[in-house]
N, C-alpha and C positions, 0 to 999 in steps of 0.2 A: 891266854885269852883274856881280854879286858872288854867288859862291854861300858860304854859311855852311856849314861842317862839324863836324860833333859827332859823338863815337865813344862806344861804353857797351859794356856785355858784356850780352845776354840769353842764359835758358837757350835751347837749342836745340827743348826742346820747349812753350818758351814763344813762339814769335817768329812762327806765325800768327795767335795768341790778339791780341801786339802790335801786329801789321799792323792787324788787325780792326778792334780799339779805336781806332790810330790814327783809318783811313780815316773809323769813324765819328762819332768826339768830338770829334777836331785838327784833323782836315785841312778839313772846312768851315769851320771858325773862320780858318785859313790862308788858304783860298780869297776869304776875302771882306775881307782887307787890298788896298790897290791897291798893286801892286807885287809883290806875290806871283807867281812864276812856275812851280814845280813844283818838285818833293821825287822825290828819288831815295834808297832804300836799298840797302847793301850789305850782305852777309854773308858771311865767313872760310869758306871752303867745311870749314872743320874746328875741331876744337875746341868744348867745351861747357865753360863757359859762350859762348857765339858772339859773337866780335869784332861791331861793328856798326858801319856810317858812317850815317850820315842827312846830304845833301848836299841845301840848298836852294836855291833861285836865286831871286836878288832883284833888280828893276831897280836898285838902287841901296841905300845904308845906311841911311836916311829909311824906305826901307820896311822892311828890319830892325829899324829902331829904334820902330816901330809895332806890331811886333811881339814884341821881347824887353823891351822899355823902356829906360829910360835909359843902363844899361849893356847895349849888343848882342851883347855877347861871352856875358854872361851864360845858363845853361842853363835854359830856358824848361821845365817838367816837371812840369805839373800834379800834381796828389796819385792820381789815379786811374789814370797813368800807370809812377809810381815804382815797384811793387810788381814791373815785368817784370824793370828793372834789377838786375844782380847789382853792378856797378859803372857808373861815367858818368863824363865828361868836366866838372870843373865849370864850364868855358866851353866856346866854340867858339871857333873861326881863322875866316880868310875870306881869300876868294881870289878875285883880279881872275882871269872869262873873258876872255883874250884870245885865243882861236882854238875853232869850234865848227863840225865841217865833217859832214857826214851821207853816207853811201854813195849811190855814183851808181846810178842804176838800170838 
């Protein structure tokens, strides 16, 4: 499992408008890579412009690399996305899951 991490600034009173968009332009596109496992967003409980992570989780770099192209570090950012950013990351990191454990019931 590799998850890809990338940080940007959105305004704060921008950052449902970007979920939206998200959910509805990217993430089916995301969805239908094979290896694609789930996205996760964070947000800086403070500050505006608002710190941002977007953490995705991917079986493996094959499947990142299906999806950012040849360079996987590279920040994948369509044009109809760019306008939320105040600033971005112009790569991502990536980080081996090595422990993923869920609350007992």
């Amino acid at each position: 499992m590799v998850v890809r991490n990338w940080e940007a600034a959105v305004g704060r009173a921008d950052i449902d408008a970007w979920i939206n968009t998200f959910r509805d332009r990217v993430l089916p596109n995301m969805q239908a890579l094979d290896g694609f496992l789930d996205v996760t967003f964070l947000t800086k409980r403070d500050g505006d412009p608002c710190h941002v992570k977007v953490l995705t989780r991917w079986r493996n770099m094959a499947a990142i690399t299906a999806f950012a192209g040849e360079n996987p570090a590279k920040t994948v950012l369509p044009d109809f996305m760019a306008p939320f950013f105040k600033s971005y990351d112009a790569e991502a990191t990536f980080y081996d899951e090595v422990l993923r454990e869920e609350a007992n019931d």
